[in-house]
mmCIF file of the N, C-alpha and C atoms, coordinates in Angstrom:
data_MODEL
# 
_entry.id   MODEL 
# 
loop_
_atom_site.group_PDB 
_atom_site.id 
_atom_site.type_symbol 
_atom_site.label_atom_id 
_atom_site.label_alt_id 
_atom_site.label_comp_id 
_atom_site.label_asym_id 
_atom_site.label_entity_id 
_atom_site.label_seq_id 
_atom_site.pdbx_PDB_ins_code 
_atom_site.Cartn_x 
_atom_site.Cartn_y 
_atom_site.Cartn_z 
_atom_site.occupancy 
_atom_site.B_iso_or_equiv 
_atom_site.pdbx_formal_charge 
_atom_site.auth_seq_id 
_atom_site.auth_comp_id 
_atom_site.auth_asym_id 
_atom_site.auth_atom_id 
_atom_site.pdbx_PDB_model_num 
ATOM 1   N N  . UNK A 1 1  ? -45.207 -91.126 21.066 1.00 0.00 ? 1  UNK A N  1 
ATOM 2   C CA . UNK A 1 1  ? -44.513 -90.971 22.334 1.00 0.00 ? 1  UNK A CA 1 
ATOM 3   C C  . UNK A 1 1  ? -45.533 -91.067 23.463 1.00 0.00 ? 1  UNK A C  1 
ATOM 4   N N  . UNK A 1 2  ? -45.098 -91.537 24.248 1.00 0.00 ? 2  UNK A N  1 
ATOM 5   C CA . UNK A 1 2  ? -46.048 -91.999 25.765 1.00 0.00 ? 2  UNK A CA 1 
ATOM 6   C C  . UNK A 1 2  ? -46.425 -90.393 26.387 1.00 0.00 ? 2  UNK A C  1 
ATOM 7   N N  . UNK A 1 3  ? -47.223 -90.157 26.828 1.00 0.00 ? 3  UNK A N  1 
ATOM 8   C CA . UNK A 1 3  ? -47.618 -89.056 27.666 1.00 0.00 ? 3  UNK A CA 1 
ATOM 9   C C  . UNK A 1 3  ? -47.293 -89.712 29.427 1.00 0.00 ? 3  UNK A C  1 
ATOM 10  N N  . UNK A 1 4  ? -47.085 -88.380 30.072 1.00 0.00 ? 4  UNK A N  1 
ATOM 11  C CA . UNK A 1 4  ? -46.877 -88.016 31.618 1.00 0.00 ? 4  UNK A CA 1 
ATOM 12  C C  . UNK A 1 4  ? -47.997 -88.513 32.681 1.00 0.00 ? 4  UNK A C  1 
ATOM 13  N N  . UNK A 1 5  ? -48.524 -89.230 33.572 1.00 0.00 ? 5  UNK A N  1 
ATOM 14  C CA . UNK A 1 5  ? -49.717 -89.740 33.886 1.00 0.00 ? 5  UNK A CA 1 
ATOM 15  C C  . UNK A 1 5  ? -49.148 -88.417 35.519 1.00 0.00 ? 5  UNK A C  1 
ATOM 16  N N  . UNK A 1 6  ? -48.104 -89.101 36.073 1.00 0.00 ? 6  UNK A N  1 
ATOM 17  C CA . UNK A 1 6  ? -47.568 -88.489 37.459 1.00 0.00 ? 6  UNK A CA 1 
ATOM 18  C C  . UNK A 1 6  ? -45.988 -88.108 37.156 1.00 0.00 ? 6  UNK A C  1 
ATOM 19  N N  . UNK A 1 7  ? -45.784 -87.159 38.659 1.00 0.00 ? 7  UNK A N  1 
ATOM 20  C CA . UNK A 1 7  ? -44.720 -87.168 38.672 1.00 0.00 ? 7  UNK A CA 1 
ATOM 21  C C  . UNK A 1 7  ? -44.578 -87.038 40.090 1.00 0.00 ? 7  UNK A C  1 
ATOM 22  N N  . UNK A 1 8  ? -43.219 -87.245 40.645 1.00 0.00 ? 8  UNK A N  1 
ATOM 23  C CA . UNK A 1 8  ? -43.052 -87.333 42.189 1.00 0.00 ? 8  UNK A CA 1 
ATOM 24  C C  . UNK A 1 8  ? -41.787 -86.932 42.230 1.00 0.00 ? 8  UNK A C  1 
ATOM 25  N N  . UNK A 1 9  ? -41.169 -85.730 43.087 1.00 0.00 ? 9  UNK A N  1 
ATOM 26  C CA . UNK A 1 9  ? -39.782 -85.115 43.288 1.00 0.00 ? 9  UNK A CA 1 
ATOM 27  C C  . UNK A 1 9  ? -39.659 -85.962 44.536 1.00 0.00 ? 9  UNK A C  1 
ATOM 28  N N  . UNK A 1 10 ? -38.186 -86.007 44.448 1.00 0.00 ? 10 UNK A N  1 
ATOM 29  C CA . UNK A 1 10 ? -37.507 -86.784 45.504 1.00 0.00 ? 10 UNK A CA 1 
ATOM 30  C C  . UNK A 1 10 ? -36.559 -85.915 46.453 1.00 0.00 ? 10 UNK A C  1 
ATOM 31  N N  . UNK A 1 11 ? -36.496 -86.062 47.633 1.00 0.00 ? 11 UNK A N  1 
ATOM 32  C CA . UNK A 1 11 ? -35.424 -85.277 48.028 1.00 0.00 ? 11 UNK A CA 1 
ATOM 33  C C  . UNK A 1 11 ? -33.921 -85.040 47.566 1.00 0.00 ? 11 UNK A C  1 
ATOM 34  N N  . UNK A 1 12 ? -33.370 -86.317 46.597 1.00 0.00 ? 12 UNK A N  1 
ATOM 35  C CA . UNK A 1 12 ? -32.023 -86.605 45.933 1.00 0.00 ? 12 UNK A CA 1 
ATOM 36  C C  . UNK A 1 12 ? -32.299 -85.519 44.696 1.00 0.00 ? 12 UNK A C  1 
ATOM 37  N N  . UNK A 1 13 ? -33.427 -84.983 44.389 1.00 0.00 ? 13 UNK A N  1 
ATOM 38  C CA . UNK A 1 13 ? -33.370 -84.096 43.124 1.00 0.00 ? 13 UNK A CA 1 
ATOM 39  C C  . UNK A 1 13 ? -33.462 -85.111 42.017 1.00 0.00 ? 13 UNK A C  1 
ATOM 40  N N  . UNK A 1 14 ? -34.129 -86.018 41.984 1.00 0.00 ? 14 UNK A N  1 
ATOM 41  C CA . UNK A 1 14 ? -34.478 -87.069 41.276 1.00 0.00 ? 14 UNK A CA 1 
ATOM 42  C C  . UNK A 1 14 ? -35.963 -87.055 41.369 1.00 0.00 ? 14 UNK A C  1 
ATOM 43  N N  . UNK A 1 15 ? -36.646 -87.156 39.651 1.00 0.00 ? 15 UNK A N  1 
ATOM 44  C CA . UNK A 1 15 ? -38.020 -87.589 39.627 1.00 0.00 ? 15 UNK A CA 1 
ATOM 45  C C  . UNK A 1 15 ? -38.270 -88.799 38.856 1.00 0.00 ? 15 UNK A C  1 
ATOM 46  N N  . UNK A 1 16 ? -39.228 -89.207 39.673 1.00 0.00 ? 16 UNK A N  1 
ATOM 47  C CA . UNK A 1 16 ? -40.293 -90.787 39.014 1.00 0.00 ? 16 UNK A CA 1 
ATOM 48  C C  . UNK A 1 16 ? -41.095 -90.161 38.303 1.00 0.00 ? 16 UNK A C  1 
ATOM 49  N N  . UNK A 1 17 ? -41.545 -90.719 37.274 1.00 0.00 ? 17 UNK A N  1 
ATOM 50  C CA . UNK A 1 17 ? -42.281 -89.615 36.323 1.00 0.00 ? 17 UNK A CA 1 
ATOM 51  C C  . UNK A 1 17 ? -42.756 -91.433 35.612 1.00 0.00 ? 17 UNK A C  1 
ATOM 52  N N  . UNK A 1 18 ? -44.069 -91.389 35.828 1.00 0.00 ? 18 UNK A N  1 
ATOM 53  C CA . UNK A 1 18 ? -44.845 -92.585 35.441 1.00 0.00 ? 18 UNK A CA 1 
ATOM 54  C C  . UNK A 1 18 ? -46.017 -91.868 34.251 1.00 0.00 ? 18 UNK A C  1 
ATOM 55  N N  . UNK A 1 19 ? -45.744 -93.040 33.723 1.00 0.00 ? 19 UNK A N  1 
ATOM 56  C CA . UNK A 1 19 ? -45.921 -92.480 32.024 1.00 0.00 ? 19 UNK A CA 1 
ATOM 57  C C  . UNK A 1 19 ? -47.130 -93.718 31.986 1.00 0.00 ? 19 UNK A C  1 
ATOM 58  N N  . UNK A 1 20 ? -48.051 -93.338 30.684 1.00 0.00 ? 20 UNK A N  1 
ATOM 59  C CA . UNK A 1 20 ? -49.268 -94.142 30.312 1.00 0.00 ? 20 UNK A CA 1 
ATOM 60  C C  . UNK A 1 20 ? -49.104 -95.381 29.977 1.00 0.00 ? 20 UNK A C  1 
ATOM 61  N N  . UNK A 1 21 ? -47.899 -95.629 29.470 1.00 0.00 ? 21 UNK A N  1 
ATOM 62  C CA . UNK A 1 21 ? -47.999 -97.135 28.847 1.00 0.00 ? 21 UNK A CA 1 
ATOM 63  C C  . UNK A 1 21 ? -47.348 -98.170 29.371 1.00 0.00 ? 21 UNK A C  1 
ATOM 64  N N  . UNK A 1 22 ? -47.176 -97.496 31.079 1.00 0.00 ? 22 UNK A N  1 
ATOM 65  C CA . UNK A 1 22 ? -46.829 -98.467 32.629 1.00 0.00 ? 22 UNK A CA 1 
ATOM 66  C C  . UNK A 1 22 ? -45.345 -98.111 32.491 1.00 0.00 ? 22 UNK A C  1 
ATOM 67  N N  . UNK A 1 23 ? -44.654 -97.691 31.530 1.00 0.00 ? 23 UNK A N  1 
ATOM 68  C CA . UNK A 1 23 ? -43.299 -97.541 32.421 1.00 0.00 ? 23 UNK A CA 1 
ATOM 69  C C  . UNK A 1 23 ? -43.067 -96.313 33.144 1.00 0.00 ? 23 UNK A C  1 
ATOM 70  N N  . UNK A 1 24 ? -41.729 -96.488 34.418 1.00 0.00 ? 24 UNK A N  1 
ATOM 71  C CA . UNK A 1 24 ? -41.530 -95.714 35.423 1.00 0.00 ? 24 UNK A CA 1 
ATOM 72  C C  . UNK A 1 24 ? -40.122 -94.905 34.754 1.00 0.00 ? 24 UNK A C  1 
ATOM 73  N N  . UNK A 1 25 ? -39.690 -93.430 35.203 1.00 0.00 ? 25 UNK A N  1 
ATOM 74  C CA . UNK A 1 25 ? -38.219 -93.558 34.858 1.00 0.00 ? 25 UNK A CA 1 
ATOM 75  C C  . UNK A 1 25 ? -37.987 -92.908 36.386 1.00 0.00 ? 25 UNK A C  1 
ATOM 76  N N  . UNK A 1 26 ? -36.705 -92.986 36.121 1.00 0.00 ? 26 UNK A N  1 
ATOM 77  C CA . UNK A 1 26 ? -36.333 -91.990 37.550 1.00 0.00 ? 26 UNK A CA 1 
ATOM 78  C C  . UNK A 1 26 ? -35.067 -91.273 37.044 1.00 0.00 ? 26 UNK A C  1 
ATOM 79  N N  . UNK A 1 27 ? -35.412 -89.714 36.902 1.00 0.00 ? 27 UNK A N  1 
ATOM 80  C CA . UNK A 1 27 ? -34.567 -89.285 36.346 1.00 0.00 ? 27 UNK A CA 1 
ATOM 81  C C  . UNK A 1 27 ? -33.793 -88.038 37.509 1.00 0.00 ? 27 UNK A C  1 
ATOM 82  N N  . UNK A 1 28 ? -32.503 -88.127 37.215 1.00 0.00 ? 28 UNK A N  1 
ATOM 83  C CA . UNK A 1 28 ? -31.892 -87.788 38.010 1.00 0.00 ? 28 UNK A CA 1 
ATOM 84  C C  . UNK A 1 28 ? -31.365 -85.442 37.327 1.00 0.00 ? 28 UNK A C  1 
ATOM 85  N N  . UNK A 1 29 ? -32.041 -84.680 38.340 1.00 0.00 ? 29 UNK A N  1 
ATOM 86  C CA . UNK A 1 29 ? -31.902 -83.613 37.801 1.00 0.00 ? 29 UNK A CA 1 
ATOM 87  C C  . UNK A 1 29 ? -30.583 -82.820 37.912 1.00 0.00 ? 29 UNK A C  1 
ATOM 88  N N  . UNK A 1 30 ? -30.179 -83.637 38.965 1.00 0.00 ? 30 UNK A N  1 
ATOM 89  C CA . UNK A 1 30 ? -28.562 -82.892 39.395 1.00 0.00 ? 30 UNK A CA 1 
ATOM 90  C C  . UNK A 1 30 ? -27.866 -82.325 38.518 1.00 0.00 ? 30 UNK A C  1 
ATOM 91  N N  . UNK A 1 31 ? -27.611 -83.250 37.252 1.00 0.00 ? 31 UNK A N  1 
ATOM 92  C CA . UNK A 1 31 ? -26.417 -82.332 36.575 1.00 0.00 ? 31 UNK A CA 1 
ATOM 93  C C  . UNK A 1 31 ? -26.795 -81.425 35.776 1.00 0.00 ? 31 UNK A C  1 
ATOM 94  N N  . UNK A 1 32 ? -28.359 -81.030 36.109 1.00 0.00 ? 32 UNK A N  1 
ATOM 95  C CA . UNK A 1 32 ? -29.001 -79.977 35.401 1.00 0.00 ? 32 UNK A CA 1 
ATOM 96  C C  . UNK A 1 32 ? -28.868 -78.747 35.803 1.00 0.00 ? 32 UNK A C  1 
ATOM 97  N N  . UNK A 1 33 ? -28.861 -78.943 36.989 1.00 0.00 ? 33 UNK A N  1 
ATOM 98  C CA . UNK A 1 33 ? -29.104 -77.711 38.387 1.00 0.00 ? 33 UNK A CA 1 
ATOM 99  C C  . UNK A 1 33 ? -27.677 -76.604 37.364 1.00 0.00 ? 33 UNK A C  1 
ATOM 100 N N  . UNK A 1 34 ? -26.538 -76.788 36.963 1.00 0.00 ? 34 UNK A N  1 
ATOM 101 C CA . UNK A 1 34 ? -25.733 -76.492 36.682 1.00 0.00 ? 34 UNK A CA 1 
ATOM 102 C C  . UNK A 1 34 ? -26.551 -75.423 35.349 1.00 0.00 ? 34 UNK A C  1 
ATOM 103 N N  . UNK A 1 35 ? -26.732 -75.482 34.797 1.00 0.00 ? 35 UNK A N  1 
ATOM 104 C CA . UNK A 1 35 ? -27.500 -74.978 34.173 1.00 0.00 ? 35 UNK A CA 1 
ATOM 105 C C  . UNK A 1 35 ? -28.260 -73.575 33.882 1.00 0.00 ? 35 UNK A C  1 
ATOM 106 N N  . UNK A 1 36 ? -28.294 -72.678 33.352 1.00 0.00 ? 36 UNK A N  1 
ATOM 107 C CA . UNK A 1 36 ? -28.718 -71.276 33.663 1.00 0.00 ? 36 UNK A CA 1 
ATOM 108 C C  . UNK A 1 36 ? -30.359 -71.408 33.569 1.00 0.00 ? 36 UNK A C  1 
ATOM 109 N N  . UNK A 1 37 ? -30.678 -72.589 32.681 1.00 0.00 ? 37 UNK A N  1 
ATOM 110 C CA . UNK A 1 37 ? -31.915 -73.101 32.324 1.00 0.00 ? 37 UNK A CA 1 
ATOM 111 C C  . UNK A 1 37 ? -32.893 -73.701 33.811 1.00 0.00 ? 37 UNK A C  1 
ATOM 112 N N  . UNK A 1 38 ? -31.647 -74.685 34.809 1.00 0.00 ? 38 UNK A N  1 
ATOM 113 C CA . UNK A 1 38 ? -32.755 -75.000 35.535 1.00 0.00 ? 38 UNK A CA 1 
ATOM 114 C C  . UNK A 1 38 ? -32.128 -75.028 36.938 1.00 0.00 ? 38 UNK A C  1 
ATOM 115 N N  . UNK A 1 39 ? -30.824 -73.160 37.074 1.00 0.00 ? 39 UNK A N  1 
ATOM 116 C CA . UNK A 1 39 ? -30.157 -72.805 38.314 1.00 0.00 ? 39 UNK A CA 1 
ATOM 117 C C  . UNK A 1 39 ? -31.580 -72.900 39.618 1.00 0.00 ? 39 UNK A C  1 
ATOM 118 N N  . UNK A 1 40 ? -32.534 -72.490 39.170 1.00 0.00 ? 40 UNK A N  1 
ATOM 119 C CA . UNK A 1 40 ? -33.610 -72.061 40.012 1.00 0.00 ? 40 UNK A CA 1 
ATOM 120 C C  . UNK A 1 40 ? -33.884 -73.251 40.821 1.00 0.00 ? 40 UNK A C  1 
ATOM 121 N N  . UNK A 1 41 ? -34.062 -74.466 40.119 1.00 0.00 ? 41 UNK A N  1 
ATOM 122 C CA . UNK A 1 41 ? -34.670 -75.761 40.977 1.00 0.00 ? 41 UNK A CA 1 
ATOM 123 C C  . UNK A 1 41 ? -33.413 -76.038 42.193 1.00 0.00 ? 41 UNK A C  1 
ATOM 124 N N  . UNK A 1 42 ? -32.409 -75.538 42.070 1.00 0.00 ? 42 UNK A N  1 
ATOM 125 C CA . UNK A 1 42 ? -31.561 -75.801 43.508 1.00 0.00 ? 42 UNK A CA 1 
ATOM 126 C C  . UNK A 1 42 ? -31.601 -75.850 44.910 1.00 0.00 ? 42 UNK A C  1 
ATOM 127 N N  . UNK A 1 43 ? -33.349 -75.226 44.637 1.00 0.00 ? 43 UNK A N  1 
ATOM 128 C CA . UNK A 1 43 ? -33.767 -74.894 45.999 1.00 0.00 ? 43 UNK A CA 1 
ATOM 129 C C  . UNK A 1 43 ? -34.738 -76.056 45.693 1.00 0.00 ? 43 UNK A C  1 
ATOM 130 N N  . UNK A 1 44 ? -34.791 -77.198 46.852 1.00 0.00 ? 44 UNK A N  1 
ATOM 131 C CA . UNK A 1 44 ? -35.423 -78.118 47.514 1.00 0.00 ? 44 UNK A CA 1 
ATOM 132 C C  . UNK A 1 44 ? -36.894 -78.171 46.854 1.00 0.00 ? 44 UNK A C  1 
ATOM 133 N N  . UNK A 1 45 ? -37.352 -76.521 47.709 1.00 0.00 ? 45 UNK A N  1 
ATOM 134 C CA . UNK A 1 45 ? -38.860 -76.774 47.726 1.00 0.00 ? 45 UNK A CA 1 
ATOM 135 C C  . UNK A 1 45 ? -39.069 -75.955 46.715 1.00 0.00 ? 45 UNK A C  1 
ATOM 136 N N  . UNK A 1 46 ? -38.206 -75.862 45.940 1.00 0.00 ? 46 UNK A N  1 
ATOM 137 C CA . UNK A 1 46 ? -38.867 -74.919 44.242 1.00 0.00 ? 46 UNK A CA 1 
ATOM 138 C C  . UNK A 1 46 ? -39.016 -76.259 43.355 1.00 0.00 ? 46 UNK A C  1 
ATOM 139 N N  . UNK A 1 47 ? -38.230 -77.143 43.510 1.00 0.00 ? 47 UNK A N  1 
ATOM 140 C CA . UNK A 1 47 ? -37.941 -78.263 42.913 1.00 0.00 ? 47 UNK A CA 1 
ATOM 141 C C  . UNK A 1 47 ? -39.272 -79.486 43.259 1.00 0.00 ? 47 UNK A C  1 
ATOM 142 N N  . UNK A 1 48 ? -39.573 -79.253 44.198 1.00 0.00 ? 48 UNK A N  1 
ATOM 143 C CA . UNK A 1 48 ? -41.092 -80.175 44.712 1.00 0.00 ? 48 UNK A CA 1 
ATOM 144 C C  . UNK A 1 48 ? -41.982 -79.700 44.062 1.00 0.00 ? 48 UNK A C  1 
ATOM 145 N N  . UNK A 1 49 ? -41.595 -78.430 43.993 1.00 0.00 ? 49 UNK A N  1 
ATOM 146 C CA . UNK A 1 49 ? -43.291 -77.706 43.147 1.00 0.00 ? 49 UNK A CA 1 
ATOM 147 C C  . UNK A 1 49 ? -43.232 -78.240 42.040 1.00 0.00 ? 49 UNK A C  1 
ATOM 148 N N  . UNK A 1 50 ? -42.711 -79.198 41.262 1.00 0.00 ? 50 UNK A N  1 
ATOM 149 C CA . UNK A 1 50 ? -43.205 -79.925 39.834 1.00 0.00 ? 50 UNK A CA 1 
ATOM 150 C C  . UNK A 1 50 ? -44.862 -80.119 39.480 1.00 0.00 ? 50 UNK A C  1 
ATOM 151 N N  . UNK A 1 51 ? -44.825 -80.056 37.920 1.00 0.00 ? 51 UNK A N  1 
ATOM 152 C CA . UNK A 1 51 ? -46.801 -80.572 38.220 1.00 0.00 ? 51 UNK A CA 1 
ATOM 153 C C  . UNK A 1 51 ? -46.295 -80.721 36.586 1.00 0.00 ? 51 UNK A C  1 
ATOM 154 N N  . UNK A 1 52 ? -47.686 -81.721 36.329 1.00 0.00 ? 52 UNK A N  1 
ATOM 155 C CA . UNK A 1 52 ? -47.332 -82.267 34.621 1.00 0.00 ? 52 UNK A CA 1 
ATOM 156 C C  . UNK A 1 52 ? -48.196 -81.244 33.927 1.00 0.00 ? 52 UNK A C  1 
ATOM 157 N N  . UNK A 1 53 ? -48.066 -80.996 32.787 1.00 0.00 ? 53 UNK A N  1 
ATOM 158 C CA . UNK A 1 53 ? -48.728 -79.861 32.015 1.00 0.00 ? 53 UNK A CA 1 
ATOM 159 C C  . UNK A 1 53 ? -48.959 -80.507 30.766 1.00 0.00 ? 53 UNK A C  1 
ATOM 160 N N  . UNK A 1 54 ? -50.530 -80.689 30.148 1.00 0.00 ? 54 UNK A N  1 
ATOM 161 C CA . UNK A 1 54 ? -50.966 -81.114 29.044 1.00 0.00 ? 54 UNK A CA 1 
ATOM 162 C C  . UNK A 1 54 ? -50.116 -82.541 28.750 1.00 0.00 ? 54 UNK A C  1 
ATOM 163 N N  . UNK A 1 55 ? -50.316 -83.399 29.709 1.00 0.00 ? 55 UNK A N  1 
ATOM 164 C CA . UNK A 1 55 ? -49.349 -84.904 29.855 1.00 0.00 ? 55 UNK A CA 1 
ATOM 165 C C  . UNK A 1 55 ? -47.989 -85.150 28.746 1.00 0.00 ? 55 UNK A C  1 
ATOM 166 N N  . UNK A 1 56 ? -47.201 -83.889 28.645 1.00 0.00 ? 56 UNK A N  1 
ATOM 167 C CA . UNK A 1 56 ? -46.469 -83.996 27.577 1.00 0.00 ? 56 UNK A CA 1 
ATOM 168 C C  . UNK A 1 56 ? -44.748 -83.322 28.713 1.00 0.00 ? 56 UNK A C  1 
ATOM 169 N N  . UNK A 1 57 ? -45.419 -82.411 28.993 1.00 0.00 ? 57 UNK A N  1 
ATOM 170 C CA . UNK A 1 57 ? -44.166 -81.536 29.868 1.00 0.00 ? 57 UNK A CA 1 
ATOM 171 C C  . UNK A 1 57 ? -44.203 -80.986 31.501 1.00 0.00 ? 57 UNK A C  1 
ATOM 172 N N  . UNK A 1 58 ? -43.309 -81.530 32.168 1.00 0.00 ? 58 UNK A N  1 
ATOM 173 C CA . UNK A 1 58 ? -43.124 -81.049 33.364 1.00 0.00 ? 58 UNK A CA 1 
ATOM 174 C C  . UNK A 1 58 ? -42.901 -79.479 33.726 1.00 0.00 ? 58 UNK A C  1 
ATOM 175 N N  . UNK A 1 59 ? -43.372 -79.142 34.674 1.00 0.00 ? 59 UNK A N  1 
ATOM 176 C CA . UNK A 1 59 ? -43.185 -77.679 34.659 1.00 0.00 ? 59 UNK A CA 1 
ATOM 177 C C  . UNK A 1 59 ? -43.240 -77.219 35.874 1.00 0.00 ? 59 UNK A C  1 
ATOM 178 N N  . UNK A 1 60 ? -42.312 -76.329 36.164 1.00 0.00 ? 60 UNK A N  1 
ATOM 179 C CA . UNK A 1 60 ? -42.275 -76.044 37.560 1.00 0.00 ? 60 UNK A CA 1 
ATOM 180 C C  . UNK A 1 60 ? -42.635 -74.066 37.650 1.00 0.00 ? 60 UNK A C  1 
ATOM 181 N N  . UNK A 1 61 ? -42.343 -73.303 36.088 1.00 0.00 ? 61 UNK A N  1 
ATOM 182 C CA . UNK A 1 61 ? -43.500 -72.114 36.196 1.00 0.00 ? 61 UNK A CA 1 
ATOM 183 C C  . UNK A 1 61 ? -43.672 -71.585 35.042 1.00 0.00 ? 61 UNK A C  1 
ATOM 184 N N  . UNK A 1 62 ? -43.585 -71.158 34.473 1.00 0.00 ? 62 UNK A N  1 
ATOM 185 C CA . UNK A 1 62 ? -43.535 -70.642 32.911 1.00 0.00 ? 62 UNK A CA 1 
ATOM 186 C C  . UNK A 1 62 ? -42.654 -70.623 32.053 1.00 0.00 ? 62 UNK A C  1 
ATOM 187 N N  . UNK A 1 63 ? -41.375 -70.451 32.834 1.00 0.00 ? 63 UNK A N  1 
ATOM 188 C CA . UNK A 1 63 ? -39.955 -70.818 32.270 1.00 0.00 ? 63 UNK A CA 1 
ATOM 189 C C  . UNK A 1 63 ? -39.353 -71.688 32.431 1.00 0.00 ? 63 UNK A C  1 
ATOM 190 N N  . UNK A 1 64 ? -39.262 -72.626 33.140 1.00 0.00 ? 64 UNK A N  1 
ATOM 191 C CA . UNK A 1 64 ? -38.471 -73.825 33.778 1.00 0.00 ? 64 UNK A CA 1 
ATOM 192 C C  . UNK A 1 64 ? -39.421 -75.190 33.214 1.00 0.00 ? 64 UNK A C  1 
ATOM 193 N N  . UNK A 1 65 ? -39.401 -75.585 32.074 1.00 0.00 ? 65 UNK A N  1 
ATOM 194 C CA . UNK A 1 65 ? -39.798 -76.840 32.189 1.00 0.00 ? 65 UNK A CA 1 
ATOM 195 C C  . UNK A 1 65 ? -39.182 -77.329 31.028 1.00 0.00 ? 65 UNK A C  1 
ATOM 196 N N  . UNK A 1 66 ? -39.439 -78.929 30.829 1.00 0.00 ? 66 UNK A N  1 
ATOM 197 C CA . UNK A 1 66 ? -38.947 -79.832 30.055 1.00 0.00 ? 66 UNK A CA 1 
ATOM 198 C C  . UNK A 1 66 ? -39.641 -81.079 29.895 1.00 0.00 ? 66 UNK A C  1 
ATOM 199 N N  . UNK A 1 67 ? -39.667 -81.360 28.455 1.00 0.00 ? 67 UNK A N  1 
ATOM 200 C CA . UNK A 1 67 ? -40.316 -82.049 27.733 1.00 0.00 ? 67 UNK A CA 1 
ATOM 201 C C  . UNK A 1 67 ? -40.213 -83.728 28.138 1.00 0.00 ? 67 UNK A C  1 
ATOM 202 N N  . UNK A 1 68 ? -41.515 -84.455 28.131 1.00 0.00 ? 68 UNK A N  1 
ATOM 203 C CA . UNK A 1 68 ? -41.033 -85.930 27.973 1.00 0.00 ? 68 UNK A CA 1 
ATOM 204 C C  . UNK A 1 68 ? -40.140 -86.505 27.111 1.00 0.00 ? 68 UNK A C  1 
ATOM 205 N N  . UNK A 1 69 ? -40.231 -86.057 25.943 1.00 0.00 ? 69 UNK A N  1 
ATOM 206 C CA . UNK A 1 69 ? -39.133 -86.209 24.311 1.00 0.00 ? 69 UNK A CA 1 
ATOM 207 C C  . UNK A 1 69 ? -37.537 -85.761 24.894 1.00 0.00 ? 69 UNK A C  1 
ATOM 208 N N  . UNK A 1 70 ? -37.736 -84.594 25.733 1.00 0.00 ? 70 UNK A N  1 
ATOM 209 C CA . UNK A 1 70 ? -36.100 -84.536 26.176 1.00 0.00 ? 70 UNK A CA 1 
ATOM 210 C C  . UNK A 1 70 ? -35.918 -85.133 27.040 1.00 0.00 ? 70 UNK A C  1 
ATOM 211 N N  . UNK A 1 71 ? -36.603 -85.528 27.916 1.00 0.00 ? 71 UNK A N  1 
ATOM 212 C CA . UNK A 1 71 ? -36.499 -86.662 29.077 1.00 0.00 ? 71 UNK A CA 1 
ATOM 213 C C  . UNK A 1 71 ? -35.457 -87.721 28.143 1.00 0.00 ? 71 UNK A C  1 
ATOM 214 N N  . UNK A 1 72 ? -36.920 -88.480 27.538 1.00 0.00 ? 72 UNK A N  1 
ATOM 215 C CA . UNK A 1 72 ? -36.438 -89.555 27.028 1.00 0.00 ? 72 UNK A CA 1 
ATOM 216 C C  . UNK A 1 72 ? -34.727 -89.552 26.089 1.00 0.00 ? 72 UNK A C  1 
ATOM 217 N N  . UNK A 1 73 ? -34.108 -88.578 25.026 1.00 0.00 ? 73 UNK A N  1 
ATOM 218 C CA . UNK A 1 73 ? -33.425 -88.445 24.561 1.00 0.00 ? 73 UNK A CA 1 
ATOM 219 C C  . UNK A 1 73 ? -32.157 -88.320 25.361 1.00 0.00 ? 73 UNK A C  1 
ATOM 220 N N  . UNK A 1 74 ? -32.699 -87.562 26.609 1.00 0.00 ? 74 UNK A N  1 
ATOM 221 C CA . UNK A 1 74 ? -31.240 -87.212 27.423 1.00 0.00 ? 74 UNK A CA 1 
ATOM 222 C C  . UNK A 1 74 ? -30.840 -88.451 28.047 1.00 0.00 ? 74 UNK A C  1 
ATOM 223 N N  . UNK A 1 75 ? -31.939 -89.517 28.578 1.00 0.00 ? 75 UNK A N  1 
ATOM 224 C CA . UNK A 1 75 ? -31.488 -91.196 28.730 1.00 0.00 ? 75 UNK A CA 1 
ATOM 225 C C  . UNK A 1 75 ? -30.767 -91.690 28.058 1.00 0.00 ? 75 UNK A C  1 
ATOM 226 N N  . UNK A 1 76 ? -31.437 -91.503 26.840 1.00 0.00 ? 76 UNK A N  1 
ATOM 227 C CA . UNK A 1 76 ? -30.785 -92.419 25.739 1.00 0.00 ? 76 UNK A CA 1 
ATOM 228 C C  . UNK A 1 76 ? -29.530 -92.131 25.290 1.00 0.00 ? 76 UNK A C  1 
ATOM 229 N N  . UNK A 1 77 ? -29.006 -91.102 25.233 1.00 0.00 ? 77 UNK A N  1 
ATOM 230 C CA . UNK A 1 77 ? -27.302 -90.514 24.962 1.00 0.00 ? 77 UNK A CA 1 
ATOM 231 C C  . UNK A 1 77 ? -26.269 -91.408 25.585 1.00 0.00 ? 77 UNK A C  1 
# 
């Protein structure tokens, strides 16, 4: 599986998340927000605070993050 190089929050609650082996995704977090898992990112600038962790998982603090592998899987559905 490709590792995390960047990531960039968008104001739409959508991230570009550019991965090592040149592809881009842009994944859209909205219908997550719903979520008890990721109610917290609803706020704008909690949601900017993203940062990549060990190029595998996004993370916004100790509890709130998610994997490139679920990235990718939740696309693919």
């Amino acid at each position: 599986m490709s590792n995390i190089v960047s990531v960039k929050p968008n104001d739409d609650y959508t991230l570009l998340i550019e991965l090592d082996n040149r592809h881009k995704i842009i994944y859209d977090m909205r219908p997550r927000l719903q979520a008890a898992r990721f109610c917290g990112l609803a706020d704008l600038n909690r949601f900017k605070e993203v940062k990549v962790e060990h190029e595998k998982t996004l993370v916004w603090d100790n509890l709130c993050q998610i994997t490139i592998d679920e990235i990718i899987n939740m696309i693919e559905r």
